[in-house]
N, CA, C and O atoms as a MOPAC input file, in Angstrom:
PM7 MOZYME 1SCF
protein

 N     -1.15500 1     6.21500 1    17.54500 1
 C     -0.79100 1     6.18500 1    16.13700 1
 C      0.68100 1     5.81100 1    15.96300 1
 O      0.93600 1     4.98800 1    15.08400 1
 N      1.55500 1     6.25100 1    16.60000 1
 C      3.02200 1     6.05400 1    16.77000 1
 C      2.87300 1     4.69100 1    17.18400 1
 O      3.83900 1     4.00900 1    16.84100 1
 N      2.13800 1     4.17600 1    17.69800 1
 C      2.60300 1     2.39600 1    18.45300 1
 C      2.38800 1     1.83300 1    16.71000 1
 O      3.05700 1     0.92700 1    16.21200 1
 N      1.76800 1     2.28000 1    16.29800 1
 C      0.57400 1     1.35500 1    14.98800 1
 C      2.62300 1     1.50300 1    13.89400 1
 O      3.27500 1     0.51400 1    13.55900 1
 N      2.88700 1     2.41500 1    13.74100 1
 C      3.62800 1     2.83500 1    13.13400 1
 C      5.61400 1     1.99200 1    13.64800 1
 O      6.68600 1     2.04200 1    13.04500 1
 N      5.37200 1     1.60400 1    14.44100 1
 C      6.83700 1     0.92000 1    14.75200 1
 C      7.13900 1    -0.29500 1    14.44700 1
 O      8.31100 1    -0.67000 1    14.48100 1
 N      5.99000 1    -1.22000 1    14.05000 1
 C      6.61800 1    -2.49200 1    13.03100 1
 C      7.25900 1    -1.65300 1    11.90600 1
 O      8.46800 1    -1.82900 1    11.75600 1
 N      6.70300 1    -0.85000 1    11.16600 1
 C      7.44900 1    -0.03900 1     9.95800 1
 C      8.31200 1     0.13800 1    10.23500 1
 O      9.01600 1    -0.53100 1     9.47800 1
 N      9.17000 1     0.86200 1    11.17400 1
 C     10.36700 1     1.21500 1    11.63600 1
 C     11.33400 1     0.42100 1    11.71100 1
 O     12.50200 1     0.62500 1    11.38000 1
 N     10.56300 1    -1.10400 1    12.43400 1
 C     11.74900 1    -2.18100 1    12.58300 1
 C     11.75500 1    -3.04500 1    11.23900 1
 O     12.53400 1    -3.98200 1    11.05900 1
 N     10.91600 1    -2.67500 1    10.43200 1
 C     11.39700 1    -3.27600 1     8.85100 1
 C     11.89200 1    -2.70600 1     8.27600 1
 O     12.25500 1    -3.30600 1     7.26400 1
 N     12.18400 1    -1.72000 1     8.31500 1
 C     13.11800 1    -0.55600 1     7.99800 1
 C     14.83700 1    -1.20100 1     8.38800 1
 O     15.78800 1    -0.67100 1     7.81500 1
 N     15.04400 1    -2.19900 1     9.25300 1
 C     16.38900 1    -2.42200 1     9.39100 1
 C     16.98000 1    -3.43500 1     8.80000 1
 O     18.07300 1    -3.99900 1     8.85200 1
 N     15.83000 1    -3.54300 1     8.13300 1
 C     15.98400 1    -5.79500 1     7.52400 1
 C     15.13500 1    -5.03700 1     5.99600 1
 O     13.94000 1    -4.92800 1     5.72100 1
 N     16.48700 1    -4.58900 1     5.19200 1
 C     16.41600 1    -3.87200 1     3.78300 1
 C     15.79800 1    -4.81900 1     2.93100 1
 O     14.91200 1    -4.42400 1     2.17300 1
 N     16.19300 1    -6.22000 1     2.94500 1
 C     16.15100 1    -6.81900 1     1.63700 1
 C     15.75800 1    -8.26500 1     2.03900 1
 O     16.37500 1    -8.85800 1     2.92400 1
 N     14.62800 1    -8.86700 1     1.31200 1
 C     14.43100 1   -10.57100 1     2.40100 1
 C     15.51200 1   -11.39400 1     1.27200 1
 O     16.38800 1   -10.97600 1     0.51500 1
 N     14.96600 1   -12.76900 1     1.58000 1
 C     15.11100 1   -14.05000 1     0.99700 1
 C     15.52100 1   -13.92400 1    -0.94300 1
 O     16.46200 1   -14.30900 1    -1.63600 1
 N     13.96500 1   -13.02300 1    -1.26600 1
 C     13.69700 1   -13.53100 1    -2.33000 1
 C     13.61000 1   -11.92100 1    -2.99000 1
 O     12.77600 1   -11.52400 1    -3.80400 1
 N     14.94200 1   -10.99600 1    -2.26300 1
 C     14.91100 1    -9.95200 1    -2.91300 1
 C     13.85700 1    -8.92400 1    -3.15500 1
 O     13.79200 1    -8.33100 1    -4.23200 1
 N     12.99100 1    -8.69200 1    -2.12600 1
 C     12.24400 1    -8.19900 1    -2.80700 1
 C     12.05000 1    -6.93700 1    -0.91200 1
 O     11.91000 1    -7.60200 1     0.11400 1
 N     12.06200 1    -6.06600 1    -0.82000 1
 C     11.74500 1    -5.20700 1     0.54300 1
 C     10.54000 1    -5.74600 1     1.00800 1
 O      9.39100 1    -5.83900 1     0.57700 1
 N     11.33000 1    -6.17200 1     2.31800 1
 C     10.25300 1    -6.60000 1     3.31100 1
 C      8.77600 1    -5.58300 1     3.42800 1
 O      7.56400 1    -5.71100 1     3.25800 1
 N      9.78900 1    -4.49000 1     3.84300 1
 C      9.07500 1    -3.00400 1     3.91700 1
 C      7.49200 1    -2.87400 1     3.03500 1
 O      6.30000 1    -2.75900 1     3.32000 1
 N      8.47900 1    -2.99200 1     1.63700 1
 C      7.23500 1    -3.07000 1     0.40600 1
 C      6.17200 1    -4.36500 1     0.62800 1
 O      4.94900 1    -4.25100 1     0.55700 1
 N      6.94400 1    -5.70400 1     0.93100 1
 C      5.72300 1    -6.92900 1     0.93900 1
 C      4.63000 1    -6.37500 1     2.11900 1
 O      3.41400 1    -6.45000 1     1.94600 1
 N      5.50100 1    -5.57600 1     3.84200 1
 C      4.72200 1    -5.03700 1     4.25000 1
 C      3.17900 1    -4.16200 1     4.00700 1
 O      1.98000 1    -4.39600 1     4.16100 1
 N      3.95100 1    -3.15700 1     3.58700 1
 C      2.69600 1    -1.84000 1     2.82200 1
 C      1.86000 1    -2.76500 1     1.92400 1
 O      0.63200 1    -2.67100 1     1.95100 1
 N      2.43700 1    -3.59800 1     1.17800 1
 C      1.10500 1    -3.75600 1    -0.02400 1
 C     -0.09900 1    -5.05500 1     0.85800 1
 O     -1.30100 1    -5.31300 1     0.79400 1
 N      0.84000 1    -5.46100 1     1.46200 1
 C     -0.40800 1    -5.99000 1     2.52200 1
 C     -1.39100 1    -5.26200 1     3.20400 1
 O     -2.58700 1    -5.55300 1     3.16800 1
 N     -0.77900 1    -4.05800 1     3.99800 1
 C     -1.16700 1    -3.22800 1     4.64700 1
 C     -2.81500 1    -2.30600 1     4.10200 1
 O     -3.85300 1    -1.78000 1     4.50200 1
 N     -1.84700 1    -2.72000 1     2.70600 1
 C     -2.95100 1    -1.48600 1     1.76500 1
 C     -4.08400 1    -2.50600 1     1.59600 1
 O     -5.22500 1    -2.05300 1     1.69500 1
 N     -3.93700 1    -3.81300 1     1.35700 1
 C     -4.89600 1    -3.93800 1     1.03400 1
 C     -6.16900 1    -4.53700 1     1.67700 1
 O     -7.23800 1    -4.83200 1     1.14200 1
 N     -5.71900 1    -4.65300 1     3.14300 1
 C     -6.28400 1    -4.72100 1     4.34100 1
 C     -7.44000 1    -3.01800 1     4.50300 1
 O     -8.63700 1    -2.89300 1     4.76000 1
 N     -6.47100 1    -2.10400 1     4.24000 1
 C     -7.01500 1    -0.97200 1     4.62900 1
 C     -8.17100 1    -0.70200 1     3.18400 1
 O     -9.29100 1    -0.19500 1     3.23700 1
 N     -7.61000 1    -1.11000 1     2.24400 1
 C     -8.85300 1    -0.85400 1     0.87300 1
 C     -9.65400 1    -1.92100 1     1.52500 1
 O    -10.72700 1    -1.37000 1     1.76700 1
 N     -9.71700 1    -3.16700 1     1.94700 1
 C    -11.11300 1    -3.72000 1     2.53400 1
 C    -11.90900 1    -3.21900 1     3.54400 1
 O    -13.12600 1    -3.37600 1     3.64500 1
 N    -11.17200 1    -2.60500 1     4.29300 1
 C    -11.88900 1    -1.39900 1     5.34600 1
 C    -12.82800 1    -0.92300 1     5.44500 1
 O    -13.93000 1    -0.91600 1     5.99400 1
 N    -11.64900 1    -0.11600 1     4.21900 1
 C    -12.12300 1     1.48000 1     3.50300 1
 C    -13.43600 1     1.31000 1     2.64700 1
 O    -14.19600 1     2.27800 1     2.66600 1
 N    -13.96000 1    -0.22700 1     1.59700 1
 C    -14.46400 1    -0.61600 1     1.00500 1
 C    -16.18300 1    -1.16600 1     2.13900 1
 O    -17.39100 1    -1.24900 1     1.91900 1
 N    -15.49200 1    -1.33900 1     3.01200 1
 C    -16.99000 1    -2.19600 1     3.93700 1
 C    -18.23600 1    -1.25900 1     4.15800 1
 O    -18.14100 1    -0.17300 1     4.73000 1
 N    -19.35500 1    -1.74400 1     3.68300 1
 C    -20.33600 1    -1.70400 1     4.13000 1
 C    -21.38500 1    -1.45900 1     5.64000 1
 O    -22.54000 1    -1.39600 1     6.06000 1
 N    -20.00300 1    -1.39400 1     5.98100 1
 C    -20.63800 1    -0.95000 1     7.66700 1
 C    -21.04000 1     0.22100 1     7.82100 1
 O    -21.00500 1     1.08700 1     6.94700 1
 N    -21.51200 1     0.37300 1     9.09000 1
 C    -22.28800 1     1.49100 1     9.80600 1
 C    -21.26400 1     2.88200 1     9.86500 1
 O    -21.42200 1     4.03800 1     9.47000 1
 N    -20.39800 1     2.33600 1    10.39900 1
 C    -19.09200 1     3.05800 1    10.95500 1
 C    -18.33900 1     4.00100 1     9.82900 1
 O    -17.24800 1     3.66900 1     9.36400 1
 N    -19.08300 1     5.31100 1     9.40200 1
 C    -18.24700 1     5.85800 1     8.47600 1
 C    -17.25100 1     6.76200 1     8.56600 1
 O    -16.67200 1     7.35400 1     7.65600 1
 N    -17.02100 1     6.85100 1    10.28400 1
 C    -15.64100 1     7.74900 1    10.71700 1
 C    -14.56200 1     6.74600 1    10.33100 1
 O    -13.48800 1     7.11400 1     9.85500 1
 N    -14.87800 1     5.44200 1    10.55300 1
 C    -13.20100 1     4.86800 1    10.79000 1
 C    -13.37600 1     4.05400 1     9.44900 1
 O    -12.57500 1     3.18700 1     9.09700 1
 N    -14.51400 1     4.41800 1     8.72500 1
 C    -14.53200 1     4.08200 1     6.94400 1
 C    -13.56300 1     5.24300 1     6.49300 1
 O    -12.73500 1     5.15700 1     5.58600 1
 N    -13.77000 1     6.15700 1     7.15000 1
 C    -12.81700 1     7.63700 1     5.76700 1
 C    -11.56000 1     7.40700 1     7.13400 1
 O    -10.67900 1     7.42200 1     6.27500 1
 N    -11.04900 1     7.28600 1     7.97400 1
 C    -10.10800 1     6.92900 1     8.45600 1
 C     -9.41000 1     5.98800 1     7.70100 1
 O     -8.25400 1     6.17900 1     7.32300 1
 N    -10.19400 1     4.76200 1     7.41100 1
 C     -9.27800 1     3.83600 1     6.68300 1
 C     -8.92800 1     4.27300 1     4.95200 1
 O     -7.88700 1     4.00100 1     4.35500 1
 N     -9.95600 1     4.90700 1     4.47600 1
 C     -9.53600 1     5.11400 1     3.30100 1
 C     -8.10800 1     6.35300 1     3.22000 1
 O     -7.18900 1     6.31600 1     2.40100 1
 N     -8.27600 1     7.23900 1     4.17600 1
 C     -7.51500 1     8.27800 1     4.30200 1
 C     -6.11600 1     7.82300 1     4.60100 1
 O     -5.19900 1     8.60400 1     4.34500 1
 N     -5.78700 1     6.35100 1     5.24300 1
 C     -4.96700 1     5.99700 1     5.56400 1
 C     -4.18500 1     5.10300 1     4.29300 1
 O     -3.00200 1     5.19000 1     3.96500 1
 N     -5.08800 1     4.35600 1     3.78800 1
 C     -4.51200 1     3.47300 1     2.50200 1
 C     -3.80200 1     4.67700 1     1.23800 1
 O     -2.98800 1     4.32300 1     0.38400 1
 N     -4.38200 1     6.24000 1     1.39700 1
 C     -3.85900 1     6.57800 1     0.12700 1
 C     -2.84500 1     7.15500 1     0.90500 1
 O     -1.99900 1     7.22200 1     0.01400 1
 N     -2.28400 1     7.62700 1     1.90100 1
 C     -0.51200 1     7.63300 1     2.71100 1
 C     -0.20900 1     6.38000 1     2.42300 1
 O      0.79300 1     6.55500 1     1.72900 1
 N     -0.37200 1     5.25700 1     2.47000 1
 C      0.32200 1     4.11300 1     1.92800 1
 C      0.43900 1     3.80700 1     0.81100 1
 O      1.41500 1     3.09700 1     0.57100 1
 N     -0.36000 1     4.14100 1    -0.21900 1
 C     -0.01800 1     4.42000 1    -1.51800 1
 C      0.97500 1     5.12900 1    -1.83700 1
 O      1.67700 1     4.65500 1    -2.72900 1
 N      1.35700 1     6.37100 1    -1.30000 1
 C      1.83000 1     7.30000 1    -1.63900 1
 C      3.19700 1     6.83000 1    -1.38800 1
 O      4.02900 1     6.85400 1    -2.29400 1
 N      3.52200 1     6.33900 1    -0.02800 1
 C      4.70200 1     5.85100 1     0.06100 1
 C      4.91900 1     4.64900 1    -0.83400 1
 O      6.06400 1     4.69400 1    -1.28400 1
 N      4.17900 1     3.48400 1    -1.30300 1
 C      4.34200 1     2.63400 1    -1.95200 1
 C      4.66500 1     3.39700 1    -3.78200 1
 O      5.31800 1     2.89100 1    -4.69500 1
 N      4.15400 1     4.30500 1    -3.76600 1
 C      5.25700 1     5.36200 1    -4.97800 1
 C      6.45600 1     5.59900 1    -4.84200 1
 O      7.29700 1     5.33500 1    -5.70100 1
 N      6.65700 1     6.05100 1    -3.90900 1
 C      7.87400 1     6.54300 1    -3.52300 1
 C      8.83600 1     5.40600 1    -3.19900 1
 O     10.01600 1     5.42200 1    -2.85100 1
 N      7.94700 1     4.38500 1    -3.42500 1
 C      8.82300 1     3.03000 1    -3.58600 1
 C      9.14400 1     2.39300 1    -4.97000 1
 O      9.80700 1     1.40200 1    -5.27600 1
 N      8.58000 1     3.13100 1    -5.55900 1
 C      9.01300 1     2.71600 1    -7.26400 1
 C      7.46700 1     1.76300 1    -7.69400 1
 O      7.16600 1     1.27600 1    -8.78400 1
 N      6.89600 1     1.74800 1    -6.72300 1
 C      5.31500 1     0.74200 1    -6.72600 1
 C      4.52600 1     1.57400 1    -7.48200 1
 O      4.35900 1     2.76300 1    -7.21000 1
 N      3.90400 1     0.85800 1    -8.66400 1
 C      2.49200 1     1.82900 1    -9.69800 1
 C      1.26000 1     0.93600 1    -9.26200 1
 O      1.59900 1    -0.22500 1    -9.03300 1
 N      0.39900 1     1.10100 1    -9.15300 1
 C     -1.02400 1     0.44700 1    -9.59000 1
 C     -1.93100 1     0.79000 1   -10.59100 1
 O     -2.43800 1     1.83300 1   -11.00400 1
 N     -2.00200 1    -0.75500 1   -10.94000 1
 C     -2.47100 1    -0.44700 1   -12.46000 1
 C     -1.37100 1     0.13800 1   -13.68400 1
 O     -0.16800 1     0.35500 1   -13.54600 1
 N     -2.15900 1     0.29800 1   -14.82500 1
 C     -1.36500 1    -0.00300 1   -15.93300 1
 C     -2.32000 1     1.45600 1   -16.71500 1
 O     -3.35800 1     1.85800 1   -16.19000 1
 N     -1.95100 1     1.86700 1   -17.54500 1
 C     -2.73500 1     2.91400 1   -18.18800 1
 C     -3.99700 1     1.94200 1   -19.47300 1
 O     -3.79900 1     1.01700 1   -20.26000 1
 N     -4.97600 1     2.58000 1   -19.19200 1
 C     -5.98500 1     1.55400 1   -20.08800 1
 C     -6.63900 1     0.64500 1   -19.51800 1
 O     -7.72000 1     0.35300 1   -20.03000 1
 N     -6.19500 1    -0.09700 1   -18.27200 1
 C     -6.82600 1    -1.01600 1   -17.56500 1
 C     -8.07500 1    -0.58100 1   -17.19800 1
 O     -8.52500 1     0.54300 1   -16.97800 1
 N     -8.63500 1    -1.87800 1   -17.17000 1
 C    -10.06700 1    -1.56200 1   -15.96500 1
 C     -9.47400 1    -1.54700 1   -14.60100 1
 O     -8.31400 1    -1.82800 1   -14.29800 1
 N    -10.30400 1    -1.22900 1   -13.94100 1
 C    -10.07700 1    -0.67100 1   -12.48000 1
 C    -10.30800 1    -2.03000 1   -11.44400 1
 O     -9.77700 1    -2.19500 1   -10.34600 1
 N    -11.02800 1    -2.71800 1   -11.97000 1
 C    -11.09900 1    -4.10600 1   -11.80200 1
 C     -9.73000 1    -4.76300 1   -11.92200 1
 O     -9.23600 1    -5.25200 1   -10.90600 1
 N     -9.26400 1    -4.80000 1   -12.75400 1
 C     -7.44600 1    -5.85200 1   -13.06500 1
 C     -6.61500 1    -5.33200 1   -12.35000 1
 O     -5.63300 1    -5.97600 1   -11.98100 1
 N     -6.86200 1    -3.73500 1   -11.90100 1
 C     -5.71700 1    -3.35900 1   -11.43600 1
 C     -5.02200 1    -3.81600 1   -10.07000 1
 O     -5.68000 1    -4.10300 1    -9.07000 1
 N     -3.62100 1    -3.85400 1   -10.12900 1
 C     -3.07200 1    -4.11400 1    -9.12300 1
 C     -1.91600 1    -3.92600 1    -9.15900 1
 O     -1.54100 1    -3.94100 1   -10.33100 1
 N     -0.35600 1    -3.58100 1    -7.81000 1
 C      0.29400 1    -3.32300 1    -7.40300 1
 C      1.73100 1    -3.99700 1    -8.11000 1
 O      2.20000 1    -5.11800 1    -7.91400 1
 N      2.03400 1    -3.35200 1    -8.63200 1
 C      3.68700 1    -3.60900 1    -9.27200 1
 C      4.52500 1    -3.07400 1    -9.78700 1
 O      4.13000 1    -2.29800 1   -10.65800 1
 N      6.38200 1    -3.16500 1    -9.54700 1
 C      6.82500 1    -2.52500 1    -9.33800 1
 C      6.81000 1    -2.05000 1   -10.91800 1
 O      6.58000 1    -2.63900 1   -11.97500 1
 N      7.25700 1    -0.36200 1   -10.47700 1
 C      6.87500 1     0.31900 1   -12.25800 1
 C      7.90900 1    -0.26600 1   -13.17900 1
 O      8.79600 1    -1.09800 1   -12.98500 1
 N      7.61300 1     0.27000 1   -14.01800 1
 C      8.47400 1     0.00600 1   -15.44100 1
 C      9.01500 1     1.50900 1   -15.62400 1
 O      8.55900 1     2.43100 1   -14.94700 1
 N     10.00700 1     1.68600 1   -16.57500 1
 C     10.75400 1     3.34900 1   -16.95600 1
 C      9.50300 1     3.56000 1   -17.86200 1
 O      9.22800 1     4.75600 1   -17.77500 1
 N      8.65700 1     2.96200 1   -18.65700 1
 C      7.69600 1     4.18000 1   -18.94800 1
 C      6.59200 1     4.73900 1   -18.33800 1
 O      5.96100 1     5.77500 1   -18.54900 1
 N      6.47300 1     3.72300 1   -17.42900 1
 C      5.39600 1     4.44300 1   -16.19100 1
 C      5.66000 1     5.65900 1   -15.23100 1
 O      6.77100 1     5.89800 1   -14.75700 1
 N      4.40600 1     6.48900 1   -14.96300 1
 C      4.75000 1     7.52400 1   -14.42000 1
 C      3.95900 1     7.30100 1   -12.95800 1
 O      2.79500 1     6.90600 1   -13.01800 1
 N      4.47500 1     7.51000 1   -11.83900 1
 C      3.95600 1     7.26100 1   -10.36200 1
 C      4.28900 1     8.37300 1    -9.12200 1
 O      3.87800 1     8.16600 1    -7.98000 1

């Protein structure tokens, strides 16, 4: 689990890319949404189905703690998607 976890670490030293925006963060929201397709599959395999889902909402959580909301209040659950909040959003 610690090996899985040390690209994070070394994006952790390279704060800010090109186009302003945390590597870190372009990281996770990739991450997440690799792990919501996972978490989402139809396979057999439902240990490393609730593994993956269990894992995408720690990446959520940190992607809060990144100033990151998903979704919008009112949306369908369908539109929703990952961006950074606004001051009236709550995350």
């Amino acid at each position: 689990m610690l090996r899985a976890l040390l690209p994070l670490l070394f994006i952790l030293a390279f704060p800010i890319d090109a186009f302003g925006q945390p590597p870190l963060a372009r990281d996770l929201l990739s991450i997440y949404r690799d792990l919501n397709d996972m978490c989402r599959d139809h396979g057999n395999d439902d240990r490393h189905k609730m593994r993956a889902c269990n894992i995408r909402e720690k990446v959520a959580r940190l992607l809060n703690t990144m100033g990151y909301c998903y979704g919008k209040k009112g949306q369908d659950a369908a539109d929703m998607q990952w961006h950074k909040c606004t001051a009236h959003e709550i995350f």
